[in-house]
C-alpha positions in Angstrom: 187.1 148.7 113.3 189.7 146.5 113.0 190.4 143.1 114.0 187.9 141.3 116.6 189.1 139.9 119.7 190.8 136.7 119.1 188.1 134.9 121.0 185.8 136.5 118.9 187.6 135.7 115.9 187.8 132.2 116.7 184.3 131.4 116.9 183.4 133.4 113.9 185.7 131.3 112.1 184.3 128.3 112.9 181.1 129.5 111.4 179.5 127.7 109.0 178.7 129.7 105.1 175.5 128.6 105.1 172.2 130.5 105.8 171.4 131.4 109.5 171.0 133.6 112.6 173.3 134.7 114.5 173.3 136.9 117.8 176.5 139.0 119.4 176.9 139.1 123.4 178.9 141.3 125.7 180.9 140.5 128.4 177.5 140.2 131.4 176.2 137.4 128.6 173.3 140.3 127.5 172.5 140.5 123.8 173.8 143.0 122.1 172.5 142.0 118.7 170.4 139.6 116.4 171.2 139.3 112.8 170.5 137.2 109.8 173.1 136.3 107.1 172.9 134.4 103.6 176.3 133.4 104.7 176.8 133.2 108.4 180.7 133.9 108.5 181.0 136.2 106.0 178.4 138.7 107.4 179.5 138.1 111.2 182.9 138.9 110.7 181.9 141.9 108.1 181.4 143.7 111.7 184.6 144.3 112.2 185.5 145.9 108.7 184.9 149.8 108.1 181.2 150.1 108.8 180.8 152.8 106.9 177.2 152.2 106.0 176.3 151.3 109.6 178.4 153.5 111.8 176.0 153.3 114.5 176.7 149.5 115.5 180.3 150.3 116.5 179.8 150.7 120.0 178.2 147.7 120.5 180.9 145.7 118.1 183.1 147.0 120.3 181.4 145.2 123.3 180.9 141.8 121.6 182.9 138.9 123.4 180.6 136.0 122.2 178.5 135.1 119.0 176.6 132.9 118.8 174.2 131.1 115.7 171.5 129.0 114.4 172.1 127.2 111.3 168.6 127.6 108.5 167.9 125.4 105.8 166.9 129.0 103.7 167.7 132.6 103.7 164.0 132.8 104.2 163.5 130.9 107.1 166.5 132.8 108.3 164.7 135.9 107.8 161.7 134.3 109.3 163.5 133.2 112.5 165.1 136.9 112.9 161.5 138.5 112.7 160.4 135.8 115.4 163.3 136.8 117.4 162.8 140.3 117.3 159.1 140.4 117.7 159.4 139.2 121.4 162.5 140.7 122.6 164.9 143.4 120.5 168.1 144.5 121.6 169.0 148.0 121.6 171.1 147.9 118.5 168.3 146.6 116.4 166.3 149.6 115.0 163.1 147.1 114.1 160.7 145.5 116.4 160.3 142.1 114.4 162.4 143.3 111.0 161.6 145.1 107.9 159.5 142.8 105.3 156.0 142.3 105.7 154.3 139.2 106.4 151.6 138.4 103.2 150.2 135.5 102.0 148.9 134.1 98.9 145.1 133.1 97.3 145.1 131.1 94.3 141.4 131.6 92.4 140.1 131.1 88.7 142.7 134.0 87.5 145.3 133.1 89.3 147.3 133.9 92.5 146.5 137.1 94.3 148.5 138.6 97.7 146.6 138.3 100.6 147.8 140.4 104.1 145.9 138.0 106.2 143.9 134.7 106.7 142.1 132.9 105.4 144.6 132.2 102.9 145.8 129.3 100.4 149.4 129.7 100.8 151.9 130.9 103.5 152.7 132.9 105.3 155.9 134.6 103.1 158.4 136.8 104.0 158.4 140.5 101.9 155.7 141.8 100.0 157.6 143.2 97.2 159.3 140.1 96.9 155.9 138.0 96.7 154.1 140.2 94.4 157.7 139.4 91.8 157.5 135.9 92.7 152.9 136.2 91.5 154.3 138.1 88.2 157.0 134.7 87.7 154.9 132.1 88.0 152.3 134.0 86.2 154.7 134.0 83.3 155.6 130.2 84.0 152.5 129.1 83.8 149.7 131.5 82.8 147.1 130.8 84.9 144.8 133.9 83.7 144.6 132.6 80.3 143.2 129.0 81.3 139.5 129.3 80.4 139.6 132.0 77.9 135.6 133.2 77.0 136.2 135.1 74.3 138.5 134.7 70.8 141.1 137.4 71.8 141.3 135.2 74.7 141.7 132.2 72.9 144.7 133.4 70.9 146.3 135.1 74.1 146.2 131.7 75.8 147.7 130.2 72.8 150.5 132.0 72.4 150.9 132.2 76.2 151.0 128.2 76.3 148.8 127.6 78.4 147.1 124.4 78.9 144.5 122.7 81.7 143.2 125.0 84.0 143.6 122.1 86.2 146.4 121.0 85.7 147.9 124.6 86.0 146.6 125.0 89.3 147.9 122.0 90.5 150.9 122.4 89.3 151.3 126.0 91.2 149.2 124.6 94.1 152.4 121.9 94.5 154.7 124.3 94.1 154.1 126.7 96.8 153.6 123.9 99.6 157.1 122.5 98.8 156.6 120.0 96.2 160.3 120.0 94.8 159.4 118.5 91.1 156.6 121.3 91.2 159.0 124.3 91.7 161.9 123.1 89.4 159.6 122.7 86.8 158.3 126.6 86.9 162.1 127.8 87.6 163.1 125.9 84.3 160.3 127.6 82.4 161.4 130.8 84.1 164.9 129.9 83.1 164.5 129.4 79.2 162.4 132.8 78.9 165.2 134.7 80.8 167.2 133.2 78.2 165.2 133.6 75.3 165.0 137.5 75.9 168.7 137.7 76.7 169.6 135.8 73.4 167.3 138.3 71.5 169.1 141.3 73.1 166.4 142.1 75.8 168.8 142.7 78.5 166.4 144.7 80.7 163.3 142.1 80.0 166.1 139.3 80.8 166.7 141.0 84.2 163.6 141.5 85.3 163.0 137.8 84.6 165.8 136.6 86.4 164.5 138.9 89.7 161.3 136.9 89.1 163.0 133.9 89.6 165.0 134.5 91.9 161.6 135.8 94.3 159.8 132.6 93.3 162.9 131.1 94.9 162.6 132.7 97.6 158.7 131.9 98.2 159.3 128.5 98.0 162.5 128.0 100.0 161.8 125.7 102.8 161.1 127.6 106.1 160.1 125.8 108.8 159.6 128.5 112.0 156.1 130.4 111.3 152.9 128.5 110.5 153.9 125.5 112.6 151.4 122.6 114.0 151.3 122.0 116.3 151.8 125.0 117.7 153.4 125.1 121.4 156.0 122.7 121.7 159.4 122.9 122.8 162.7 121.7 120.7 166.0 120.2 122.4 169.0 118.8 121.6 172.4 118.4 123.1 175.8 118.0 122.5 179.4 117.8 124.6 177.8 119.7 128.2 175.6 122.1 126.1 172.0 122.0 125.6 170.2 124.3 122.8 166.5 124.7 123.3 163.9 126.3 121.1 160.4 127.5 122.2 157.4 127.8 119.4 154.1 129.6 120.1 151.6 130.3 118.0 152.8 128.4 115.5 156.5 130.2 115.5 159.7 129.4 116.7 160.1 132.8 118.8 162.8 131.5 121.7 166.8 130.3 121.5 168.4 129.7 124.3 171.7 128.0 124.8 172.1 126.1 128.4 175.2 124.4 130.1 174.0 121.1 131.7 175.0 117.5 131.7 173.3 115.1 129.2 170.9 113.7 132.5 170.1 116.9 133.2 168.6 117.4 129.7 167.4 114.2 129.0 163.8 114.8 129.5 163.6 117.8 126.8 165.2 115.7 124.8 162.4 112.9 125.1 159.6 115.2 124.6 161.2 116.7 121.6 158.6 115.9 118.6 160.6 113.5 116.4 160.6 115.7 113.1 162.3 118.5 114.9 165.3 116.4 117.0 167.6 116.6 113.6 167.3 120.6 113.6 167.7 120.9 117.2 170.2 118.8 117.5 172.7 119.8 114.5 172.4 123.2 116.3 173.1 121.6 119.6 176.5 120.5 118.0 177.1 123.6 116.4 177.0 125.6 119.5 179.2 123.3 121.4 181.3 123.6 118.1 181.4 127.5 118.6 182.0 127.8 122.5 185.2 125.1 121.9 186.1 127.4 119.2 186.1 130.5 121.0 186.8 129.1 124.4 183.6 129.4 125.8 181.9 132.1 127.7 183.6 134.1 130.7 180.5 132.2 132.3 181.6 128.6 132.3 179.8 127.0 135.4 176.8 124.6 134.8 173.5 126.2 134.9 169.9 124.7 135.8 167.7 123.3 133.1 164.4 123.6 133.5 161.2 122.0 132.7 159.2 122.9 128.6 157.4 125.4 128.5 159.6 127.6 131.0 161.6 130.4 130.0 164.4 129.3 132.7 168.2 130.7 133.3 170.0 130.5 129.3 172.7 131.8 127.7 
């Protein structure tokens, strides 16, 4: 493919590595494309190597004149904000209507934790159900929550030699865990950590791996993802920075709407006020990051203020 447009170029290198969304534009402003990346500039600028494993996006790489991104504090709340995305409007390049995982949750009973595909549920939701069912068998290992009222003497010794302790305690410890508790989840990684390296130490190279794939989908689980199972649930979120105005729309609990608006700080002032306080540091830092980008690249071939409308209304963005 080549090198992009130095426009292009520009405002992929002032992308951030960090965990995101980002979404490619043609010259009319229409999307072309919505994508998530474990490393924003890396995997927006990967567009314009060979393709080889994706030679179907190279007509619309060749149409992209804008990109544009949202900055997440996780890969899986990345994932989560693409699904959103997708699920109320895709582009044509995207073969998916709300990407490819599956949305599951978790129960946590006497015997431990069990995947659940729908309410009610103790945990969630999560992102991939492959990747929840290796983050069960992790913290299973971690802490073995079937052995923690043994009834019979097999039992006994099993829950002995699987160290496991009180049932409530157990519980509790998991139960903190998965709702973000961060002393809760680096105690299970450390316990997931030392029997990774106990097996490889003994030569269990295989045993080791699959280990270290549990851990790294109990990571994953309890990454911080703050876009699907939020209260309330319709609000709008805005912030501003330098004549550009990001807003983002949740309903039903999910951040499902980005848009990015030119207007002057009066304009925007009154989205700004009825932003809910715990969201004005997201909205904002991505407020400055667009303005960051459009600077970068030298804006959009559509540079005239546009109207700003009131929450709730999907309005003119770009």
């Amino acid at each position: 493919m080549g090198r992009p447009p130095a426009d292009v170029a520009a405002t992929i290198g002032a992308l951030p590595d960090a965990p995101g969304v980002y979404r490619f534009r043609d010259a009319r402003g229409d999307v072309l494309y919505i994508g998530r990346a474990a490393r924003l500039r890396r995997r927006t600028r990967s567009y314009w190597g060979d393709l080889r494993d994706r030679p179907r996006l190279r007509p619309m790489v060749a149409r992209v004149v804008e990109v544009e991104a949202v900055v997440c504090r996780s890969e899986h709340e990345a994932a989560w904000l693409e699904r959103n995305l997708l699920a109320r409007r895709k582009p044509r390049a995207n073969r998916v209507v709300g990407g490819a995982e599956s949305e599951v949750y978790l129960r946590l009973g006497e015997h431990g934790l069990q995947l659940a595909h729908e309410r009610p549920a103790d945990f969630g939701p999560f992102l991939g159900g492959e990747q929840t069912r290796l983050a069960i068998a992790g913290i299973h290992r971690a802490v073995p929550l079937r052995y923690a009222r043994p009834r019979t003497g097999s039992e006994r010794e099993m829950a002995q030699a699987r160290g496991a302790f009180d049932a409530e305690a157990m519980h509790t410890l998991v139960r903190a865990a998965l709702t973000g508790d961060l002393d809760a989840v680096t105690t299970i990684a450390a316990a997931l950590e030392r029997a990774r390296d106990e097996q490889a130490a003994a030569l269990r190279f295989e045993r080791a791996a699959a280990l270290q794939t549990q851990l790294s989908a109990f990571r994953w689980v309890t990454a911080e993802q703050r876009v699907a199972g939020v209260t309330p649930t319709e609000f709008d979120a805005a912030g501003w920075s330098d004549g550009v105005l990001v807003r983002f729309a949740f309903r039903d609990g999910r951040l499902c709407e980005w848009h990015r608006t030119r207007c002057t700080a009066a304009a925007a002032q009154a989205l700004l006020d009825a932003t809910p306080r715990r969201w004005r540091p997201f909205a904002e830092a991505n407020a400055t990051l667009a303005a960051h980008l459009l600077r970068a690249g030298n804006g959009p071939s559509r540079t005239g203020p546009e109207p700003v409308t009131a929450p709730g209304s999907s309005g003119t963005s770009t």
